[in-house]
PATOR-73630 format. One line per 2 residues: their letters; for each residue x, y, z of C-alpha. Coordinates in pm, 1 decimal. Layout:
REM PATOR-73630
A> X/Y/Z  ... .
END
This chain:
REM PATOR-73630
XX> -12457.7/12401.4/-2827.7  -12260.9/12720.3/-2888.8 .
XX> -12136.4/12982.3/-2666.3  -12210.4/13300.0/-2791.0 .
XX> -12053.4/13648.0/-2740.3  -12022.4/13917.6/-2879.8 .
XX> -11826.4/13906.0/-3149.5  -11765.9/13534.2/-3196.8 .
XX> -11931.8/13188.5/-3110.0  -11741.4/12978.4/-2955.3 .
XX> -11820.7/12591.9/-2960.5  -11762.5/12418.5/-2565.3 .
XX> -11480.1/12233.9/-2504.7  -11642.1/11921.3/-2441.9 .
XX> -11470.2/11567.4/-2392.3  -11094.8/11530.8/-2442.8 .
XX> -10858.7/11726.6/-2553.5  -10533.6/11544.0/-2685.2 .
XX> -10214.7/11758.3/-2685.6  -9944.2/11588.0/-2911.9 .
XX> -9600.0/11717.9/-2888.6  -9349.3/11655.2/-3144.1 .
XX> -9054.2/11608.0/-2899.7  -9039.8/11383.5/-2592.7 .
XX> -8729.8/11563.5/-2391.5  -8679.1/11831.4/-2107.4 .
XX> -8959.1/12049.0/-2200.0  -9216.4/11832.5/-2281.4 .
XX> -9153.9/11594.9/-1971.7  -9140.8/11871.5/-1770.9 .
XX> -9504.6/11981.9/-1926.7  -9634.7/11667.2/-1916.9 .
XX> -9520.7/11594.1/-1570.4  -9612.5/11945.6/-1379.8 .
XX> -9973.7/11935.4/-1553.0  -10017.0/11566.8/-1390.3 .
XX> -9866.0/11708.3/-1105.1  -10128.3/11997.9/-1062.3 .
XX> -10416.8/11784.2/-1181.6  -10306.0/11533.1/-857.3 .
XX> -10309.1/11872.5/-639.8  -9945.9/11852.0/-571.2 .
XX> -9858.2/12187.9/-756.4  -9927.3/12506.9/-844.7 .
XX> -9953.3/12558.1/-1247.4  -9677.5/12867.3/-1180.4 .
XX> -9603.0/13077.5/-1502.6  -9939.6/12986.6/-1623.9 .
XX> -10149.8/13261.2/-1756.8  -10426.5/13028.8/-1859.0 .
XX> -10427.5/12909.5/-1495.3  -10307.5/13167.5/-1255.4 .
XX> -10391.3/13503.9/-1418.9  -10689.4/13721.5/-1409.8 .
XX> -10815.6/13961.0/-1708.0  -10977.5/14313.2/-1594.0 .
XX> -11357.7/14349.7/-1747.8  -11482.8/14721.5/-1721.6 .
XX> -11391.9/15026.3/-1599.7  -11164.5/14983.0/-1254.2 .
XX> -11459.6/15114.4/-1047.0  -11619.7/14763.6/-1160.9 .
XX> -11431.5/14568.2/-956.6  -11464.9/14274.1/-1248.7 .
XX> -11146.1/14082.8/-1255.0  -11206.8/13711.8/-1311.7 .
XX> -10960.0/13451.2/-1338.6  -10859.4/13401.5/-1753.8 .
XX> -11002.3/13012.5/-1724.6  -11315.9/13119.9/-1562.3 .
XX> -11373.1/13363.2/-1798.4  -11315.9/13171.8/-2149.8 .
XX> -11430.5/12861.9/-2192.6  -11073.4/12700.4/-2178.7 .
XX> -11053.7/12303.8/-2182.2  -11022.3/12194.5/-1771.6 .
XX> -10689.7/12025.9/-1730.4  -10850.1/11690.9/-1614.3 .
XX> -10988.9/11656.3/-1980.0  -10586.8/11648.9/-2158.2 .
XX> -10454.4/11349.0/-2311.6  -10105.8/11350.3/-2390.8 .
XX> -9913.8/11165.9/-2697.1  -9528.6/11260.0/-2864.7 .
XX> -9357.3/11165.2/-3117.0  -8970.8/11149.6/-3025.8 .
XX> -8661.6/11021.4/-3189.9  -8527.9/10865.5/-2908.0 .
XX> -8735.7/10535.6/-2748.5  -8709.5/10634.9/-2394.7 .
XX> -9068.7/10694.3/-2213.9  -9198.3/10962.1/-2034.6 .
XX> -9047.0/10901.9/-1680.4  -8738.5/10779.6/-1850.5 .
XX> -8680.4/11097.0/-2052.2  -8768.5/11283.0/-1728.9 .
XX> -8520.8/11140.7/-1509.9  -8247.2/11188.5/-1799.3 .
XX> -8362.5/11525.4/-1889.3  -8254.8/11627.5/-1482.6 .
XX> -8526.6/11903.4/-1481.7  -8767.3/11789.1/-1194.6 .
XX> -8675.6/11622.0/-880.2  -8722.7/11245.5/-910.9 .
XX> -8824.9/11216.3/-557.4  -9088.8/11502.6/-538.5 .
XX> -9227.6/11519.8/-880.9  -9146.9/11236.1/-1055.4 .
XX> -9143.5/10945.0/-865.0  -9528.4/10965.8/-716.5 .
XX> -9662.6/10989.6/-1120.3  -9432.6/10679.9/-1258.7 .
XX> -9673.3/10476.1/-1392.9  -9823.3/10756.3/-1538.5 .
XX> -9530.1/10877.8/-1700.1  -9395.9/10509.0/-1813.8 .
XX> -9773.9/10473.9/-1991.2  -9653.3/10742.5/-2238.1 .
XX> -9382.1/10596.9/-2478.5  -9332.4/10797.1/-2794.2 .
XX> -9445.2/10743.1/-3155.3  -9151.2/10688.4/-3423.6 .
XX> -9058.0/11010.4/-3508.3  -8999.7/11158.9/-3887.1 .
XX> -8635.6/11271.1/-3809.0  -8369.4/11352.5/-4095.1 .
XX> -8009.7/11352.8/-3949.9  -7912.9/11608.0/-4211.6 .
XX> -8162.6/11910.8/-4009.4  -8041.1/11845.7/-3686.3 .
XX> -7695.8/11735.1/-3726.7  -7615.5/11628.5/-3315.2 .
XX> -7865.8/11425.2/-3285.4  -7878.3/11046.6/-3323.8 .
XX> -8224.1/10836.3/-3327.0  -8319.9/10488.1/-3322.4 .
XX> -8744.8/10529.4/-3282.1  -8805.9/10673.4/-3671.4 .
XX> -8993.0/10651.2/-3987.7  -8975.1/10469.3/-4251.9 .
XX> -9100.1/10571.0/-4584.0  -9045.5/10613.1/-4971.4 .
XX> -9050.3/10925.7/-4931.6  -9149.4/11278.2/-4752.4 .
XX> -9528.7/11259.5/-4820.2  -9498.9/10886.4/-4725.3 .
XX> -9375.3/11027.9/-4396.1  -9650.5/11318.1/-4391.9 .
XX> -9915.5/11034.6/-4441.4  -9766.5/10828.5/-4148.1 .
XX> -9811.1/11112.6/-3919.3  -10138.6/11147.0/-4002.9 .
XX> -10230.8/10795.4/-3917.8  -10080.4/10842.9/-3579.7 .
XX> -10309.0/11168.6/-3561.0  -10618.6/10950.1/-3603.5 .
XX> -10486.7/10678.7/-3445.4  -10485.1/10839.6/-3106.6 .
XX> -10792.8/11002.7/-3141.7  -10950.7/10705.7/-3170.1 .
XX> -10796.3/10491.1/-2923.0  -10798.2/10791.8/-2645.1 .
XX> -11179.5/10896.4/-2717.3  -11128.5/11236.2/-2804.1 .
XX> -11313.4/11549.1/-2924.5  -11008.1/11720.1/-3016.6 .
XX> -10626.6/11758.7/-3085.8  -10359.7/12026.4/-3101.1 .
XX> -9970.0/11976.7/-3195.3  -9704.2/12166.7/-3015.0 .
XX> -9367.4/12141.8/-3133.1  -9127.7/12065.9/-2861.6 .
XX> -8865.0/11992.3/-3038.2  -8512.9/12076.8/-3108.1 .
XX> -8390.2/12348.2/-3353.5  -8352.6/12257.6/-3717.9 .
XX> -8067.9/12394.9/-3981.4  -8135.7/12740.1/-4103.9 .
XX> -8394.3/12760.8/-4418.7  -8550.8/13024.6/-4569.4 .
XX> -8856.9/13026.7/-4828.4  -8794.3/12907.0/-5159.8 .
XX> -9015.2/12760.6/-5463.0  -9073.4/12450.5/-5280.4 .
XX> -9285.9/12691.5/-5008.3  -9501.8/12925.0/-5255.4 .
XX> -9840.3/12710.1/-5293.6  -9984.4/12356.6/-5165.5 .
XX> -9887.6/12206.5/-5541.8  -9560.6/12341.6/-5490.6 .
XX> -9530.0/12176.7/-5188.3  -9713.9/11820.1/-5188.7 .
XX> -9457.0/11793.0/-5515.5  -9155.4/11866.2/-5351.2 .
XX> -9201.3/11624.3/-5076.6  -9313.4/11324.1/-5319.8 .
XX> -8974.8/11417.9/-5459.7  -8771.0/11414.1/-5099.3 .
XX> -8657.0/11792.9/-5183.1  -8423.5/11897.5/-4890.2 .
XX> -8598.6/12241.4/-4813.1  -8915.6/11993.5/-4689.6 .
XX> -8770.4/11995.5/-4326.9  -8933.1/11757.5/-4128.4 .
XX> -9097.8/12012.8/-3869.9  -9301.2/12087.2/-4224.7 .
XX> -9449.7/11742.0/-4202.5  -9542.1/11754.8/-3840.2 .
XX> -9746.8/12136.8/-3988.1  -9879.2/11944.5/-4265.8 .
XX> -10013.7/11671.5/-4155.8  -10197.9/11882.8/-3854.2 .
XX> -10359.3/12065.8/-4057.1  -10448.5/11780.3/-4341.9 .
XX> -10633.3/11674.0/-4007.1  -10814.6/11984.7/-3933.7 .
XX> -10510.2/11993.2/-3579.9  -10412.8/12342.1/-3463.6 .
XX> -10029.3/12351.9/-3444.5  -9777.4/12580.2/-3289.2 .
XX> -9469.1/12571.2/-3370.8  -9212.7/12609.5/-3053.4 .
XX> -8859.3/12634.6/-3231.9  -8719.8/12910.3/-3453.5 .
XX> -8713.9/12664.1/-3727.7  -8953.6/12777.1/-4033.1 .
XX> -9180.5/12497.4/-4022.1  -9582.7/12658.5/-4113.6 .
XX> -9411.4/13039.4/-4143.7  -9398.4/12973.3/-4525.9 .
XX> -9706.3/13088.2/-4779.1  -9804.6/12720.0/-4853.9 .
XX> -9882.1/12632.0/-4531.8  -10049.9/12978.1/-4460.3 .
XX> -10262.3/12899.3/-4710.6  -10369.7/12562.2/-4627.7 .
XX> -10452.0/12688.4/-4303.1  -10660.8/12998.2/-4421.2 .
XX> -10860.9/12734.1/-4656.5  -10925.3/12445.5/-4427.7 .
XX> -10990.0/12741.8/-4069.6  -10717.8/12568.3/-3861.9 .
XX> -10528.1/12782.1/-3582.5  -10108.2/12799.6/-3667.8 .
XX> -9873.6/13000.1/-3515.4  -9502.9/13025.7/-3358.0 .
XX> -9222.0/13045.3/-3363.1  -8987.9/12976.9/-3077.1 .
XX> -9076.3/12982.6/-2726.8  -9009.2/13335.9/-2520.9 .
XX> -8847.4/13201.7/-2183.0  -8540.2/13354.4/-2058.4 .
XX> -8354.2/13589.2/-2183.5  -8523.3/13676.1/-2497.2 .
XX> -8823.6/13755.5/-2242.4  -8599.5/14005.5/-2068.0 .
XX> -8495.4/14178.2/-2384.0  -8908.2/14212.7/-2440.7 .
XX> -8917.6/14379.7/-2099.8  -8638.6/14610.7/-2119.4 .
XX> -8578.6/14739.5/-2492.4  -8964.3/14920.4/-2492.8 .
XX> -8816.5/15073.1/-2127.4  -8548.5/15229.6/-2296.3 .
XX> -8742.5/15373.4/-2573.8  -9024.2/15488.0/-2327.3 .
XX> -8743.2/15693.2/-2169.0  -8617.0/15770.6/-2507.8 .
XX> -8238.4/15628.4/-2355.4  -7998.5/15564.1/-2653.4 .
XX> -7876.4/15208.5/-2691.7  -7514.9/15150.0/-2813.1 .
XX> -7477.8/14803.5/-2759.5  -7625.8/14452.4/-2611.9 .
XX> -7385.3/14157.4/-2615.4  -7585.4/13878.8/-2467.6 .
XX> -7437.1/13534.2/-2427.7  -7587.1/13229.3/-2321.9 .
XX> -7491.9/12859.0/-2138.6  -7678.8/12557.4/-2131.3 .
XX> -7624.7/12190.0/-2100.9  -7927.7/11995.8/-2200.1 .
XX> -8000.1/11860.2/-2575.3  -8091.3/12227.7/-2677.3 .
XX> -7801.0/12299.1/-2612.1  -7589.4/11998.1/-2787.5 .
XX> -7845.1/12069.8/-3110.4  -7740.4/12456.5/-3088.1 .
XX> -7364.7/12332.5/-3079.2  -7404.2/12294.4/-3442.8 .
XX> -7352.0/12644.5/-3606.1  -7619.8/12545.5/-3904.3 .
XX> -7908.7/12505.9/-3594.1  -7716.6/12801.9/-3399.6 .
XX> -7803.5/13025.1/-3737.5  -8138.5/12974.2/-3697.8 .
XX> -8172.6/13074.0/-3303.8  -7973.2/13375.1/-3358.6 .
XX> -8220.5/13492.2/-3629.9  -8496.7/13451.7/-3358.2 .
XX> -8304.2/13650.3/-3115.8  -8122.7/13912.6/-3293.2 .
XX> -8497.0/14036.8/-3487.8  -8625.7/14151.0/-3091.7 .
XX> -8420.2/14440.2/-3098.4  -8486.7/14614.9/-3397.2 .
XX> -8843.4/14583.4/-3428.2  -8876.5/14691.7/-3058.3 .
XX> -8641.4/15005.1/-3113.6  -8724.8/15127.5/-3479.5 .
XX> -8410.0/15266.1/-3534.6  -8550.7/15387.5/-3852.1 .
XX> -8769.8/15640.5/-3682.3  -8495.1/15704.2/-3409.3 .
XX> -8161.9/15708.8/-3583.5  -7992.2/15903.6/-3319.5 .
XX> -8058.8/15648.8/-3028.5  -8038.4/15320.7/-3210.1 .
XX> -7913.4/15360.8/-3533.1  -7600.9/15243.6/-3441.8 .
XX> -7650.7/14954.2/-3206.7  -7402.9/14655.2/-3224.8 .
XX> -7612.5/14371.5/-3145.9  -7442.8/14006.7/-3060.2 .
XX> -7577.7/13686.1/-2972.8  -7360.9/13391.1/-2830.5 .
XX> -7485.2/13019.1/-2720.2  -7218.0/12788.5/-2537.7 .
XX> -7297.3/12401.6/-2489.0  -7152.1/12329.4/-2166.7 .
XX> -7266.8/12007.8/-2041.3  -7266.3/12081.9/-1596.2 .
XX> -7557.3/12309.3/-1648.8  -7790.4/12087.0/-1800.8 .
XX> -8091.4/12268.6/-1812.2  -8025.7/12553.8/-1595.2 .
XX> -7916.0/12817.9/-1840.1  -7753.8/13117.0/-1768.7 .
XX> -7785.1/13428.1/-2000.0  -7584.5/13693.5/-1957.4 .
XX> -7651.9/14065.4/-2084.8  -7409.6/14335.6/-2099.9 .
XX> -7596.1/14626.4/-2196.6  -7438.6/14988.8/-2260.3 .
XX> -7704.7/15272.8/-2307.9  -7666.1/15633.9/-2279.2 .
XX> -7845.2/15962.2/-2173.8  -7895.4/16316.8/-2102.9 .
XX> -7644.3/16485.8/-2358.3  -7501.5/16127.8/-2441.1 .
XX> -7348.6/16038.9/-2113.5  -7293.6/15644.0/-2133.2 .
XX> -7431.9/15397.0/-1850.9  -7432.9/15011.6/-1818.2 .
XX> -7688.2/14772.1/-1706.7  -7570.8/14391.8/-1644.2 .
XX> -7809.8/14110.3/-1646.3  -7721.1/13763.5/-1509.5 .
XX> -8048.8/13551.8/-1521.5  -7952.3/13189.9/-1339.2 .
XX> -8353.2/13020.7/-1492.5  -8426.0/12678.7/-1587.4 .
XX> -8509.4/12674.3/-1921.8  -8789.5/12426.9/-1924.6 .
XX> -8955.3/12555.4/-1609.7  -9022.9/12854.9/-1783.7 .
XX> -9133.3/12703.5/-2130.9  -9346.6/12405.7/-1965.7 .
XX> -9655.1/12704.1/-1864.7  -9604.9/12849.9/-2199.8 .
XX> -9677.8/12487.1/-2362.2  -9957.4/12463.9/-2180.1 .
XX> -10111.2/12824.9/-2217.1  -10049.5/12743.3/-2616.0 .
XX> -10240.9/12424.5/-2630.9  -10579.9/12541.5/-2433.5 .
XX> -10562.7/12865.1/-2623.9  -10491.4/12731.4/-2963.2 .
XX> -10772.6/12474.0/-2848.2  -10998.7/12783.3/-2815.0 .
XX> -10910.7/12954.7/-3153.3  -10987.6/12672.2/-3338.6 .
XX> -11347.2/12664.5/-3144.7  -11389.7/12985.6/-3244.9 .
XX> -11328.0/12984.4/-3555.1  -11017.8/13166.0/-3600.9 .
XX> -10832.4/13043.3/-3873.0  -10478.9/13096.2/-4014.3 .
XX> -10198.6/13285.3/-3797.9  -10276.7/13366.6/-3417.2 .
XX> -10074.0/13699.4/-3403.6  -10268.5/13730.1/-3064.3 .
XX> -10059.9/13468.8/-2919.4  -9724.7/13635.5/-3007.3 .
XX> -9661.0/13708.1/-2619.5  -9546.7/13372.1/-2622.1 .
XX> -9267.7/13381.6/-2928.7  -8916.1/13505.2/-2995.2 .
XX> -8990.6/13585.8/-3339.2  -9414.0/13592.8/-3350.6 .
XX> -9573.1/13509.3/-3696.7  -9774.1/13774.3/-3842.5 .
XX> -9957.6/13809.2/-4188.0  -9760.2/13881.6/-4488.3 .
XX> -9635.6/14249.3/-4505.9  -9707.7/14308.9/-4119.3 .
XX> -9387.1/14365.8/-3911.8  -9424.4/14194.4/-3565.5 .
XX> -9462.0/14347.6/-3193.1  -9204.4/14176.0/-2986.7 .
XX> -9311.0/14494.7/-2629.2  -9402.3/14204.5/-2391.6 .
XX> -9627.2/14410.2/-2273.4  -9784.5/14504.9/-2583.1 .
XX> -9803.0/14175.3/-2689.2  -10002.3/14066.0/-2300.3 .
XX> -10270.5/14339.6/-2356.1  -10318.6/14227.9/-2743.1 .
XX> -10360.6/13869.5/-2600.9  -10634.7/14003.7/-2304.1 .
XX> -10818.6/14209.1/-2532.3  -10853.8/13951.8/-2786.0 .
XX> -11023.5/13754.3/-2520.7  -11224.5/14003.6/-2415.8 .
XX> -11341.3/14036.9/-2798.2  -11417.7/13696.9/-2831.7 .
XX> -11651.6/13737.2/-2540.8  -11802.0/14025.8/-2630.6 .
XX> -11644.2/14230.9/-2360.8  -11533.4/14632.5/-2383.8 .
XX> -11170.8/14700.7/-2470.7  -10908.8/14809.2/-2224.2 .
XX> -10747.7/15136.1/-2355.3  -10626.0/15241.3/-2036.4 .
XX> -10732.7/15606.4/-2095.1  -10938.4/15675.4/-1757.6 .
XX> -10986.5/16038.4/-1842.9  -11407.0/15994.6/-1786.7 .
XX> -11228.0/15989.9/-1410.4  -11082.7/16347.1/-1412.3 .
XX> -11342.0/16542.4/-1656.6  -11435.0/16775.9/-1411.4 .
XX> -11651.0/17015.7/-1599.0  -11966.2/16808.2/-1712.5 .
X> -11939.6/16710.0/-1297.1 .
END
C-alpha cells in the first residue's frame, strides 16, 4: 500500500523502526530515556516538533491546524527500537546515571531494566580524531573498509534480531579533528581506496555514513565533523535514494543567534560585534578541550552570522563585524551549559546599543527532541523517496548541508516554514506564503 498525495507517495510506516545512534553518552541517554519515558506516559515529548507542534493547512479562515504527527504519516513512538554503538562499555542506565542529565529517581530509575537491556556495539573509534577520549569497547580490523564492513554487519544484525522494517543512524557523537575535502572525498573509487589503504582523512564518522548508506540507512549526521558533507558520499546517496543530512545539532546558543541576527537585519540595525563564549562540563565539553575538535565547532558557529547578515549586500551594517567564539571545559557544570553573548549593535545615525544574553540550558535536553524529530522525519524522507541531502531539515543544524553551489539559510524561522511547507508538499497541501491580501481586496467585494 502507498499513501498518496499530491506531489509524492509515501510508503506507511509499518512495523519497527530501529534508530541506531553512533554515541551512547548524555544526549543519546537522555533521547533514549525521555522517549521511553513518554511512551510509559510519564512525560511530555517537550521541544518536539514531530510530537507537540501543529502545521496550518489553508487559508486562516479554515480553521485547519492539525497536529504535525497526525498529519504525516510519521512512525508512532511505540514502534522505535533503539541500538548504539559507543566507545565506552557502559549500558544505557549506566551512561545515564554518569552522564548526570536526568534525575535518577524520577526518570531513570522506573525504566532500569529497560535501559540496562541496551549495551552498546564496539565502536570504530581512532584516538588520533578525538584526541580526549579513551575507549576500551572498539573495532578491530585490517583496515578502514574492514571497519566499514563490520558496521554493516551490526546494521543487519539488528535488523534481524529486532524484527524490523526499517533503520536510520543518528550521530550522537562527539566532535572529530577539523578536516576538510581532499582527493580521498571526490568519488566512491576515490574513497573505498583510501580506506582499504587506512588514509587519515577517512575519519571514522565517514564509516558510520558509509556503511548506512551501503545498507540503503538514512543518516544524519549530529556533529560539525564532515562526515557525508563530502561529494563521494553525496553521490552514493543520490545513486542508491537514501536520505543524508547534518551537520551539528542547533540547541543553545547557536539557536539564539538564528533568532536574533534575521531581527537585526529586519530592522536593518548595524552589528559591530558578537563575542559569545560558552561553559560546559560533560564529555562535549572534555572532546572540545582539544583545540583540533574546538576548530571544527567554531567553523559551525562562526558560518551563522554571515550567511544570516550578507554583509556583502549590506556593507555599511555588517561589513565590519568582529565575530568570536570561545568554549571553556569546566567540569561543575556538567551538562548545564552556559553561553554567554555580548552583543554591540547600533542605530539611527549610528548610535551604539548592547544586548547581553546569558542562556543557563541543558544541553542535552534541548538536543534529545531534535534527535528524535530527525529520526521519524528522516524515516519519512526515505519513504518518500527523497534521496540525497534533506536541506528541508536544516532547522535543526548549526551549519545545514545544502547542494553544491547553494549557500545555506541559517533564519530559524526561515528554515521552520521551509520544513512545514515541505510537508505540506509531500501531502499535496497549498503553500503558506503568508500574503493574506485576498482578505483586504476591497474592490472586487
Amino acid at each position: 500500500m502507498i499513501l498518496t498525495g499530491g506531489s509524492r507517495d509515501i510508503a506507511p510506516p509499518n512495523g519497527k523502526l530501529g534508530v541506531m545512534l553512533v554515541g551512547l553518552g548524555a544526549v543519546s541517554t537522555t533521547f533514549i530515556a525521555g522517549v521511553e519515558n513518554v511512551r510509559r506516559g510519564r512525560a511530555l515529548p517537550i521541544g518536539s516538533l514531530s510530537q507537540m507542534a501543529t502545521i496550518r493547512l489553508g487559508k486562516r479562515t479554515d480553521k485547519r491546524v492539525p497536529k504535525i504527527k497526525d498529519f504525516v504519516p510519521l512512525a508512532d513512538l511505540q514502534d522505535l527500537v533503539f541500538a548504539a554503538w559507543d566507545p565506552i562499555p557502559d549500558d544505557a542506565y549506566t551512561a545515564a546515571v554518569k552522564a548526570g542529565v536526568l534525575d535518577q529517581h524520577e526518570h531513570l530509575e522506573p525504566i532500569k531494566a529497560f535501559l540496562q537491556g541496551i549495551k552498546p556495539m564496539p565502536a570504530v573509534f581512532d584516538q588520533y580524531y578525538v584526541k580526549r577520549l579513551h575507549g576500551t569497547n572498539v573495532k578491530r580490523g585490517k583496515n578502514k573498509r574492514d571497519l566499514a564492513e563490520q558496521l554493516r554487519d551490526d546494521i543487519r544484525n539488528f535488523k534481524k534480531s529486532a524484527g524490523l522494517a526499517r533503520i536510520v543512524i543518528v550521530w550522537c557523537a562527539s566532535t572529530e579533528v577539523f578536516l576538510t575535502a581532499g582527493p580521498a572525498h571526490q568519488s566512491i573509487d576515490a574513497f573505498e581506496k583510501a580506506m582499504e589503504q587506512n588514509d587519515q582523512s577517512i575519519a571514522p564518522s565517514m564509516l558510520y555514513a558509509y556503511a548506512a548508506l551501503m545498507e540503503n540507512v538514512p543518516f544524519a549526521n549530529g556533529a560539525p565533523n564532515l562526515t557525508v558533507d563530502i561529494p563521494a558520499l553525496v553521490q552514493m546517496a543520490e545513486e542508491r535514494r537514501v536520505p543524508i543530512g547534518g551537520k551539528d545539532f542547533k540547541t543553545g546558543q547557536t539557536m539564539m543567534k538564528s533568532v536574533l541576527a534575521p531581527a537585526f537585519k529586519a530592522r536593518m540595525l548595524g552589528l559591530s560585534g558578537w563575542y559569545s563564549t560558552n561553559i560546559l562540563g560533560n564529555r562535549d565539553g572534555e572532546v572540545l578541550d582539544d583545540p583540533e575538535s574546538f576548530k571544527t565547532k567554531e567553523e559551525s558557529k562562526l558560518g551563522l552570522l554571515e550567511h544570516i547578515l550578507q554583509p556583502d549586500l549590506y556593507p555599511e551594517l555588517y561589513g565590519k563585524v568582529y565575530h568570536k567564539v570561545r568554549i571553556n571545559y569546566y567540569p561543575p557544570r556538567g551538562d548545564n551549559k552556559e553561553g554567554w553573548d555580548n552583543i554591540d549593535i547600533f542605530g539611527w545615525l549610528g548610535y551604539p546599543m548592547q544586548i547581553k544574553v546569558d542562556f543557563l540550558c541543558r544541553d542535552s535536553i534541548l538536543a534529545a527532541p531534535i534527535v528524535l524529530d530527525l529520526a521519524l522525519f528522516f524515516d519519512l524522507a526515505g519513504r518518500a523517496g527523497l534521496a540525497g541531502i534533506q536541506e528541508w531539515l536544516s532547522f535543526y543544524f548549526k551549519s545545514p548541508q545544502t547542494a553544491p553551489g547553494l549557500y545555506a539559510e541559517h533564519d530559524l524561522f526561515i528554515q521552520q516554514t521551509k520544513l512545514k511547507n515541505t510537508l505540506r508538499w509531500m501531502m499535496g497541501e497549498e503553500q503558506i506564503t503568508h500574503l493574506g491580501i485576498e482578505y483586504y481586496e476591497y474592490a472586487d467585494r
